[in-house]
N, C-alpha and C positions, 0 to 999 in steps of 0.2 A: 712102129711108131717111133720118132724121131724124137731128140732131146729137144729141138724147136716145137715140137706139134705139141707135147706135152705140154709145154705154159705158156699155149696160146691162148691167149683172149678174145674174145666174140665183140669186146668193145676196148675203146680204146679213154684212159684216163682225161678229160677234159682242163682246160685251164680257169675257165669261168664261165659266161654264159654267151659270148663270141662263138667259142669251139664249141659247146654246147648246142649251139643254133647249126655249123656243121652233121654233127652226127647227125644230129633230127630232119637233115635234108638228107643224108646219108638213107636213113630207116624210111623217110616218107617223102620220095622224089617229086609225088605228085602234089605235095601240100600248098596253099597259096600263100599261106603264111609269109611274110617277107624279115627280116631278120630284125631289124626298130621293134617289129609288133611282138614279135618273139620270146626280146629282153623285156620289153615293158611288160609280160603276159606275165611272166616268170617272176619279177621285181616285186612286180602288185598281187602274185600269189603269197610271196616271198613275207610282203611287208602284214599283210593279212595273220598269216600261221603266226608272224611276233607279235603282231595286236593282240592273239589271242591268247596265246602264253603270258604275258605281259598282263593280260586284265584279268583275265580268270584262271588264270595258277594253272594254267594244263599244262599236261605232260606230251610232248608233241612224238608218236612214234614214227623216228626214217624207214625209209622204205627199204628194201632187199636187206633187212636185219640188219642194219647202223647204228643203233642203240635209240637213245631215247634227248631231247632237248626240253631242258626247262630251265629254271629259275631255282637257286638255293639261295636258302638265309643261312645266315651260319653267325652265330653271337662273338662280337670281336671282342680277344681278351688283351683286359692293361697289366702285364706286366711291372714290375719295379727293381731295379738289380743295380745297388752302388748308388742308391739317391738317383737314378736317373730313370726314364719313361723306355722300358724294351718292348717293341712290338713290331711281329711280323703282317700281324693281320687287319692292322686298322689301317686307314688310311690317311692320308696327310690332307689338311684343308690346304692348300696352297695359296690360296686369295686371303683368308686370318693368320698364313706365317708369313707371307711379307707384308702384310700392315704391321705385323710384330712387329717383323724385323725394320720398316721404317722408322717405325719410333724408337725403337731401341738404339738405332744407330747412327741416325739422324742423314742417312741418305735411301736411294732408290736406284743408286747403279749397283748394278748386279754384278760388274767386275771386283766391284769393293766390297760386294758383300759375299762372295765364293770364296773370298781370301779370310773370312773370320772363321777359327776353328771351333766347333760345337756349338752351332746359334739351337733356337729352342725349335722345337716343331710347334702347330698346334694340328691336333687330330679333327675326324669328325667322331663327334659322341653317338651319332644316330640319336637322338632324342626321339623323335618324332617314331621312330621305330621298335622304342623301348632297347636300343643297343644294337639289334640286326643290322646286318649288311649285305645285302644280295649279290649275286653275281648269274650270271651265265652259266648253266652246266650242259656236257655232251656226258649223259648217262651212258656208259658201254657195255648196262647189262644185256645179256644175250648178242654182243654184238659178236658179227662170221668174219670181220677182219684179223689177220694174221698181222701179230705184233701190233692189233689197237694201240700201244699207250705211245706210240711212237710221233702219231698225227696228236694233233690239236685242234681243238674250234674257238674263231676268236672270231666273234660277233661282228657288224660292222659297226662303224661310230653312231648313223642312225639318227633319231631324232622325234617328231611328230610331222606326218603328211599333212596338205593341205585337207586333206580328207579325213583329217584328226586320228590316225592309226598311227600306235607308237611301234618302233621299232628300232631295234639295236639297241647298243649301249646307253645311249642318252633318252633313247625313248625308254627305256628301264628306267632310268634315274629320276625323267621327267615325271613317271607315272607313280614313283614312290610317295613324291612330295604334293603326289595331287591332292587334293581334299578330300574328291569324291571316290576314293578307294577305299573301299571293304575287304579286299580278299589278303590272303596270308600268302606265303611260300614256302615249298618243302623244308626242310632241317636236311 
């Protein structure tokens, strides 16, 4: 056995769901499936499994041992160091610091106003969440990849379907500030 036979693979890493619809003509020559139907199959399976995590806090487990996808809250801390606001883990309202930063400065170009040194932030407080902030997580417990912490998962930007299924990062966000939520998210 050769140093090539050795770390052959049986399949080959895809780049999205393009190369994806190859292999699967690769494995099932006879399929009629045509490649449109393929991604849409896969997209709206896709948008589904984040509807579901997203509404009812489940824990989604990948297939061939990839760990696990969910949802964490995690309580943002304020910091105080020198009179001033330190913090890693809050996030910045961006649409409440340049209304700030208009009225403080009395313009709205943004080349005049990259040029002021130390303008204020304003954060989001989570009110509505009692201070949580959720995110995204790719759980790697039990995960069979070699050197996991190397890869990342980063959500797509997402949104709500015409079909009202939330998904990705903005369908998170959208589904935070819905009304009609009930459910919690891991710690």
């Amino acid at each position: 056995m050769g140093e090539e036979d050795r770390y052959k693979r049986d399949f080959k890493v895809t780049g999205g769901l393009w190369d994806a619809y190859k292999f699967y003509k690769l494995k099932y020559p006879k399929s009629v499936i045509d490649r449109p139907t393929y991604v849409s199959i896969c997209q709206l399976f896709n948008k589904r499994i984040s509807d579901k995590i997203i509404r009812e806090s489940t824990e989604y487990r990948l297939p061939f041992k990839l760990g696990f996808l969910r949802i964490k809250s995690f309580k943002a801390a304020i910091k105080i160091k020198n009179n001033k606001i330190v913090s890693t883990r809050n996030y910045v309202n961006w649409a409440k610091t340049l209304e700030l930063w208009e009225r403080l400065y009395n313009t709205r170009d943004r080349s005049i106003l990259r040029t002021i040194p130390d303008k204020k932030l304003v954060y989001h407080l989570n009110e509505h969440t009692n201070g949580y902030s959720m995110k995204w997580l790719w759980d790697r417990r039990g995960c069979n990849i070699i050197n996991n912490r190397t890869y990342i998962f980063t959500p797509v930007k997402g949104g709500i379907t015409k079909e009202g299924y939330y998904y990705g990062r903005k369908g998170l966000a959208a589904w935070i500030v819905n009304e009609d939520r009930t459910n919690e998210y891991f710690l």
